[in-house]
N, C-alpha and C positions, 0 to 999 in steps of 0.2 A: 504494500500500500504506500503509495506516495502521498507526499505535504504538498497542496498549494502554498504557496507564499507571494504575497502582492507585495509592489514598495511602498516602505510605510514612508509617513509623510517625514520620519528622521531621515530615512535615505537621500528625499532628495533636496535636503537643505547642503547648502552651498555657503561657504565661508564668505564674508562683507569682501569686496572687490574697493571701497572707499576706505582712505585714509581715518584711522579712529571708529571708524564700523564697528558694529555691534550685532552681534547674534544672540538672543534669550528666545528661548522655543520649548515648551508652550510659553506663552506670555506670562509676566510674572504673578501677575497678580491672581494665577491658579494654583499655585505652586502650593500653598497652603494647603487649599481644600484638596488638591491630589495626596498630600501630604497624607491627609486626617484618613481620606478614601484609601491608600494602602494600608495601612495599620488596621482599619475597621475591619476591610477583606480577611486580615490575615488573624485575625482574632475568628473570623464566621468560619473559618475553612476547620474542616473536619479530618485532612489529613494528617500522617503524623509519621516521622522518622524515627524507625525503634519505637519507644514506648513515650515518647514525646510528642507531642501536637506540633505543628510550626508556631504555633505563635510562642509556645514554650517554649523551643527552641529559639525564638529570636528575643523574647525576653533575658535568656541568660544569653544570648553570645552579645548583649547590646553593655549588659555589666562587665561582660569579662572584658568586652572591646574597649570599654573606658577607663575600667581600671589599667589598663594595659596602654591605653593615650593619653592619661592623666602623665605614668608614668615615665612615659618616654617624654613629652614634652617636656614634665618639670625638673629634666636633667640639664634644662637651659634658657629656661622661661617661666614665667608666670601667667597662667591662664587661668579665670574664674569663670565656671559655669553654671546657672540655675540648676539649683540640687531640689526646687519644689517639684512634687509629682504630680502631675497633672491627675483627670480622670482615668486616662487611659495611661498610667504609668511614670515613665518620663518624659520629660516636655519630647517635641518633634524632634527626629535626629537626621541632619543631612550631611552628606558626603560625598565627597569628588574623590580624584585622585589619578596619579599620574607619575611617569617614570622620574627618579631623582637625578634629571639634567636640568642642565642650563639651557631651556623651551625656553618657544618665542610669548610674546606678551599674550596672545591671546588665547595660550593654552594658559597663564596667568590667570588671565579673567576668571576661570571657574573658582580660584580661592576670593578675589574679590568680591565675583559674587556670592561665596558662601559667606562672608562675614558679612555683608547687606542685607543676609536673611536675618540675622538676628538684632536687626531696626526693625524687625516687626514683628517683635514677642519674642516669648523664650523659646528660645532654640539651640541645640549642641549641632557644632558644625564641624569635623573632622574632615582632614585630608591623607590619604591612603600615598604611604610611599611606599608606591611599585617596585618593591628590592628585587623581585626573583626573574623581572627581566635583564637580561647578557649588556654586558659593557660592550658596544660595538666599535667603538672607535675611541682616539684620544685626541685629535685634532679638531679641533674646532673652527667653524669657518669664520670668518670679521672679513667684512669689508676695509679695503687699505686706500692709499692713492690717494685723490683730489677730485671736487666733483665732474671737472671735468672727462678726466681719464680715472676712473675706480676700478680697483679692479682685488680680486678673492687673495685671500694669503689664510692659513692654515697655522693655528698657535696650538701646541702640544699643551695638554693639563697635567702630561707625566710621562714614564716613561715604565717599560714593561710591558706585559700581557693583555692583549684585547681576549672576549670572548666568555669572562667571568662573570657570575651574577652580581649584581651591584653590592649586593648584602655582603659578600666573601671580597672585593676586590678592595685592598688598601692600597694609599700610597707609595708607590714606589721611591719614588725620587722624590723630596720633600723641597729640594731647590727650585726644578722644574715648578710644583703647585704650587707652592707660595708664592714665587715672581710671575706666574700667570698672567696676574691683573696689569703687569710693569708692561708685559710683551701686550697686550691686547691694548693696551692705552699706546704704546708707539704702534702699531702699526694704523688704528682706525683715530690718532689725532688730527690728521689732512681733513677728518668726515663728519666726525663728533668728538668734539673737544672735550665733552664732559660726561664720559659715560659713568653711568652706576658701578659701574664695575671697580673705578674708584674706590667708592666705598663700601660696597657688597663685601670684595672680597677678602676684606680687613675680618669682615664678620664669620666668612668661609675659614682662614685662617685661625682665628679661637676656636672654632667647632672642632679642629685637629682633636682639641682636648677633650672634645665631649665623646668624640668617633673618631677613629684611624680610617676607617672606610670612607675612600673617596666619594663618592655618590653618597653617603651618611650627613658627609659634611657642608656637599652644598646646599642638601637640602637641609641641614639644620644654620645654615648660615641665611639662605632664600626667608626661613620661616625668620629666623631674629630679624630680618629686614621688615618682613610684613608686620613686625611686633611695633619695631620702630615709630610702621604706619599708621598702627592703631588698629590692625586687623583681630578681630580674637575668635580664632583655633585651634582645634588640638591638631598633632598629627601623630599619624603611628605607622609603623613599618610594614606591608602586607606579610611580612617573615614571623613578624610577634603575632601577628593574627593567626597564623596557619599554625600555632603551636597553641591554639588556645582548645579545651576540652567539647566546645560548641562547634568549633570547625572538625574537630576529627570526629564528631560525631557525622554529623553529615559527611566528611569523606568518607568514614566508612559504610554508612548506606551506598552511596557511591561502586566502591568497593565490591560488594558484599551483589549488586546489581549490576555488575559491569558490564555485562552483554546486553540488557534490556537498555541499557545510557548508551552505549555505544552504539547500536542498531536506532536509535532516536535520535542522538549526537550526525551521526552520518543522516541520516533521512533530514536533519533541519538543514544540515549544509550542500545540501545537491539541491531543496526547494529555494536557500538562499539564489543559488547558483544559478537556477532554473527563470529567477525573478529577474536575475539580474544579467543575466546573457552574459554568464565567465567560462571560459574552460578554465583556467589558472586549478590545478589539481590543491595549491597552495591557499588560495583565495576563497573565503575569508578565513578557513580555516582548513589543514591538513583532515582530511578520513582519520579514525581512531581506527586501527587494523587488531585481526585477530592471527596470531602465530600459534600453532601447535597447542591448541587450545587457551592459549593465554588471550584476555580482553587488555587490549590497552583503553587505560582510562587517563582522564583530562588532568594528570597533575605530571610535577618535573622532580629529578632526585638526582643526587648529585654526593660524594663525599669531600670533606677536603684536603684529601690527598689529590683530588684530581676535581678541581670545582668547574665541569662541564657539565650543563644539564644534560639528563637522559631521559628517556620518558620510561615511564611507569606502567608495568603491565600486572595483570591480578588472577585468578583463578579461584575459584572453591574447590577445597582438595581436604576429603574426609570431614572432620570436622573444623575445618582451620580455613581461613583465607590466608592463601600463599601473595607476596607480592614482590617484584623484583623487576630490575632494568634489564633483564636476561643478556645480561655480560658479568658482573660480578659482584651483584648483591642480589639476598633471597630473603625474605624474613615471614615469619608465620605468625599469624593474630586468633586466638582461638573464637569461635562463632558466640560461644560464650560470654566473650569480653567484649563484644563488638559494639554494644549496647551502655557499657558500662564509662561515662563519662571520666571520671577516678583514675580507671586503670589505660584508660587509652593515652592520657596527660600524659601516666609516669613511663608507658610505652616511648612517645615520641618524646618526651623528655631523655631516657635514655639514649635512643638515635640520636638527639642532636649531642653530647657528650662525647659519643663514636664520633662525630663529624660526620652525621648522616645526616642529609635533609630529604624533606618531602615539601613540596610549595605545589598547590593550586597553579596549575594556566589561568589563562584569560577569561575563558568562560565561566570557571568556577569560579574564579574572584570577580567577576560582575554579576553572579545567579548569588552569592554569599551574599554580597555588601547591598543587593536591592532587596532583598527578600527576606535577611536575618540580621545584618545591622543596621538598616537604615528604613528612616519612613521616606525618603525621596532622594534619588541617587542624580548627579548631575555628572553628562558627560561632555566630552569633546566632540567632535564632529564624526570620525573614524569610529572611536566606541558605539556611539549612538547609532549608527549605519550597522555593525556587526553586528550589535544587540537585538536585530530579528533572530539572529541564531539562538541569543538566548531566552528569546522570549518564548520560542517553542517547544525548549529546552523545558524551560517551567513550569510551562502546559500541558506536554506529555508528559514529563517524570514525576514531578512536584504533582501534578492535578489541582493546578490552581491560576487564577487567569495571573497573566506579569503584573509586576508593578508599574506604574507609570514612572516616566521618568523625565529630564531636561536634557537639552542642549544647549552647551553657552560656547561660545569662540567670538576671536575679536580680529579685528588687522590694526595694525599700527604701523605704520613705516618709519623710516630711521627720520630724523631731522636736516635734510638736505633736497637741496631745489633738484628736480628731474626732469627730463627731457618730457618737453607735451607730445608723445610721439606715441602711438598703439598700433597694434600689430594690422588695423584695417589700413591706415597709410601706405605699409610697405603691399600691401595686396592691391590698394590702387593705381600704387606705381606701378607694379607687373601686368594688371589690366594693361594700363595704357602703353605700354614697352611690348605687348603683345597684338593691340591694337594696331600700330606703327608698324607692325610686320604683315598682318591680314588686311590691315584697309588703311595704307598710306594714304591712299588719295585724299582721306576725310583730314588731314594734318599739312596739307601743302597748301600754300598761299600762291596762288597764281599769279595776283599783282603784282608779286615780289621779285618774280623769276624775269631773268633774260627773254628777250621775244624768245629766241631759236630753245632757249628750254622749254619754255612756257609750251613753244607749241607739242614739242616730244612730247609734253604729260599730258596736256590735252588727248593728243591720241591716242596714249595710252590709256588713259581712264577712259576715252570713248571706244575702247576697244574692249577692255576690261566688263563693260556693262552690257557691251554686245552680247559676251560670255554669259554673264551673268542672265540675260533672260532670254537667254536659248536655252529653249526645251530642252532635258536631258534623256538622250537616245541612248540602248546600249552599245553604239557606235562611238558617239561622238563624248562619250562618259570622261575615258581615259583623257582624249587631247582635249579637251572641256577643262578638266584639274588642271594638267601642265600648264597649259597658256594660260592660266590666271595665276596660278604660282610664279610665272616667268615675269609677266605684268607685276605683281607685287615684288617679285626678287630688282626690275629694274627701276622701279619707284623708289626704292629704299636710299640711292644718294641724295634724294631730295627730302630725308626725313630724318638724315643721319645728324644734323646738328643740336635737332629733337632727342632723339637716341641718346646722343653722349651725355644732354641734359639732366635726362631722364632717370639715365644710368650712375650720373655721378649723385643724383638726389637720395638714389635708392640706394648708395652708399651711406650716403651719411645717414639716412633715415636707420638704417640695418645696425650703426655704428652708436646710433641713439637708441635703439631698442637694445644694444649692451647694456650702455649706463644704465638705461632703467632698468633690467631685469633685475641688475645688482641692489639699486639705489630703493626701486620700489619693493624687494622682497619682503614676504611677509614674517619670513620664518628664520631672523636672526634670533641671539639670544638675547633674554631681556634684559641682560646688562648692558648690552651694547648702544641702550637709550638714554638719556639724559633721564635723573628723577622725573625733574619738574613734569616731564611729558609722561612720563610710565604714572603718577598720581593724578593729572589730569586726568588720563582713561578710564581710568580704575575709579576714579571717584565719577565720574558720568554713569560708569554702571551701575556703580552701588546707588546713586541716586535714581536708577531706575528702577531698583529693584525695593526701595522705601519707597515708592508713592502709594 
């Protein structure tokens, strides 16, 4: 049986194309009562993981989650949150979340906007730092040069191994990351004289003390910036969360189903695929495959003696769930204990002592964080797009309709004048340079030419139109083409001062559309902006988001 799947109206939202643009989707002033409308569902719904209801389930994984981002925060900050309970528990809890780099401003916006929710009532606003996705690079791109000639240069944040989880990857070279901010202010001072980065990374640098881990620290140096700004959130690590006794419960229902998820897991991504006219076998997500009876299911493991993720694969085998990377880890959970919150803790507390991890993918830490730590989840533009996977995810397995959720992204471009030049320009110039080759005649000025030229083109273009409205025979087909080809081939020295024109415009236009590709991008890092401009945005949103 296949899934239909239509494009939901996230798919086909589109990032602002305007400077300072803004995306909130649904409008804000729903966010609330969607807010209240999940929690309500997930209190009515009658299913249950093990001998837990969901909403039981999401009541304790929402305590363990903030004792757990209480925590981690107040190793570097002071955050105060409404401790009153509401009717329904704790006040509304929302959450974004997103890899710990150095993103552009308007993957920003989403913590903006989470601190704007809480101008309008109590609210706990958390940000999920994505540790268990891979360091993929160390080079960061900054624009360099002058506005007139700008052009890419690439600053190292360190030195050592790409390809680590962010959670596991420390500092290698400690010269390298500390001077970072020196290198990134000489190369883009020609551009922006005053970037944040200045002072950001003073604050990256004290967090050494809080985290060795590279990606730890920028994002606890990002979050002291937004403290600076007056923003108040928590944030916690998705690595603290996957070790909490609410999440292994749920992985191991998971687990314990891993063929019935897996056969549902694939069935939503062929209907994604199906909506969205992909072949990409990758896109939006890889098939979970079965090997020799083993189900691969939706989480990553890794040790650190060798800190590459692997995927995870599971079996039922006698009375035990077996699970293992089938290269060289194996480990057994009796069916017993599978249920038993307590014993799963002191389980994966063990593993992580060995230097064993297990961390949720993607899908499970967007199906966790909508449906058991949060009443209203805010994403990016990408998440939000993927998220039909997992909304059918929720539907079949869970047997409960999705959460609703948000979309917020922004554009902001650097602070530098750009070419008024767009990509239709350079296509009108190849019209008309194509033009000049099929119908010179419509481009030569008559009056202008010599008698003895003048009269050549006349005859030619009265020759030309002879062609042109004689009947086409399948005789006269072929020498019909030629001799209007030869007519336009001899027309062309009278169009060629046009030509070189043309061609030299459509240079520079080509050479304008550089600078701006550079100049207008939307996706540098948001240091690379002046404050003053990075809090203008950001307070425009949040003021969107209190009316």
């Amino acid at each position: 049986m296949s899934l239909t799947m239509d494009k939901s109206p996230h798919a086909k939202l589109r990032a602002p194309t305007e400077d300072g643009g803004i995306l909130l989707w649904p409008e804000l002033f729903h966010w609330g009562s969607l807010a209240e409308a999940n929690r309500y569902a997930l209190t009515r719904n009658s299913a249950r993981v093990f001998g837990f209801s969901l909403s039981e389930l999401a009541v304790r994984a929402r305590q363990e989650m903030l004792t757990a981002a209480r925590r981690w925060t107040g190793r570097y900050r002071s955050v105060e949150f409404p401790e009153t309970a509401t009717a329904n528990g704790l006040p509304p809890i929302y959450i974004t979340g997103h890899q710990p780099e150095l993103f552009h401003p308007g993957v920003w916006l989403k913590n903006a906007v989470l601190d704007g929710v809480t101008q309008n009532g109590p609210a706990i606003t958390i940000h999920m730092i994505v540790d268990s996705d891979v360091l993929k690079g160390l080079a960061v791109p900054v624009p360099s040069g002058v506005p007139e000639q700008p052009r890419m240069a690439y600053i190292p944040l360190d030195e050592g191994p790409c390809g680590w989880p962010y959670e596991e990857r420390p500092v290698v070279s400690r010269e390298v990351f500390t001077e970072f901010d020196a290198a990134v202010c000489r190369a883009v001072r020609g551009l922006v004289p005053n970037p944040l980065i200045g002072k950001f990374w003073s604050l990256v640098r004290e967090s050494l003390e809080v985290s060795p881990r590279l990606a730890h620290a920028i994002a606890i140096g990002r979050h002291r910036q937004e403290s600076l700004w007056g923003w108040q959130t928590l944030e916690v690590p998705q690595s603290w969360l996957c070790r909490l006794p609410s999440f292994l419960i749920l992985a191991a229902h998971i687990w314990l189903e891993a063929r019935r998820f897996l056969m549902l897991h694939n069935r939503a991504v062929d209907a994604y695929r199906r909506a969205h006219r992909l072949r990409s076998r990758s896109h939006p997500f890889p098939h979970l495959i079965e090997a020799d009876g083993w189900n691969e299911v939706p989480f990553w493991t890794w040790s650190l003696e060798s800190p590459y993720r692997q995927r995870v694969f599971t079996r039922h085998s006698g009375n035990c769930v077996e699970l293992s990377d089938l290269a060289h880890w194996r480990t057994r959970i009796p069916d017993v204990r599978l249920s038993d919150p307590g014993w799963l803790a002191d389980w994966a507390s063990e593993l992580e002592k060995s230097g064993r991890r297990i961390r949720g993918r993607a899908v499970i830490t967007t199906l966790w964080a909508r449906c058991f730590l949060s009443d209203f989840f805010i994403h990016g533009l990408g998440g939000a797009k993927y998220d039909q996977v997992t909304d059918a995810i929720i539907r079949d397995f869970l047997k409960i309709d999705p959460p609703a959720y948000a979309t917020a992204t922004g554009t902001l471009f650097l602070p530098v004048a750009r070419p008024s030049v767009d990509e239709s320009d350079e296509r009108a110039m190849r019209v008309q340079l194509r033009d000049l080759e099929f119908h010179p005649e419509k481009h030569i000025s008559l009056a202008a030419l010599p008698p003895d030229a003048r009269r050549v083109v006349e005859k030619l273009i009265e020759e030309k139109w002879q062609w042109i409205n004689t009947a086409i025979t399948p005789e006269s087909a072929a020498h019909r083409y030629r001799r209007i080809r030869e007519i336009n081939q001899a027309l062309q020295p009278f169009v060629e001062d046009e030509r070189q024109r043309l061609l030299q415009l459509l240079n520079e236009t080509r050479e304008k559309l550089k600078i701006k590709h550079i100049l207008a991008a939307r996706d540098w890092a948001f240091c690379l902006y002046p404050e003053e401009q990075l809090t203008r945005f950001y307070a425009a949103a949040v003021q969107t988001v209190a009316r």
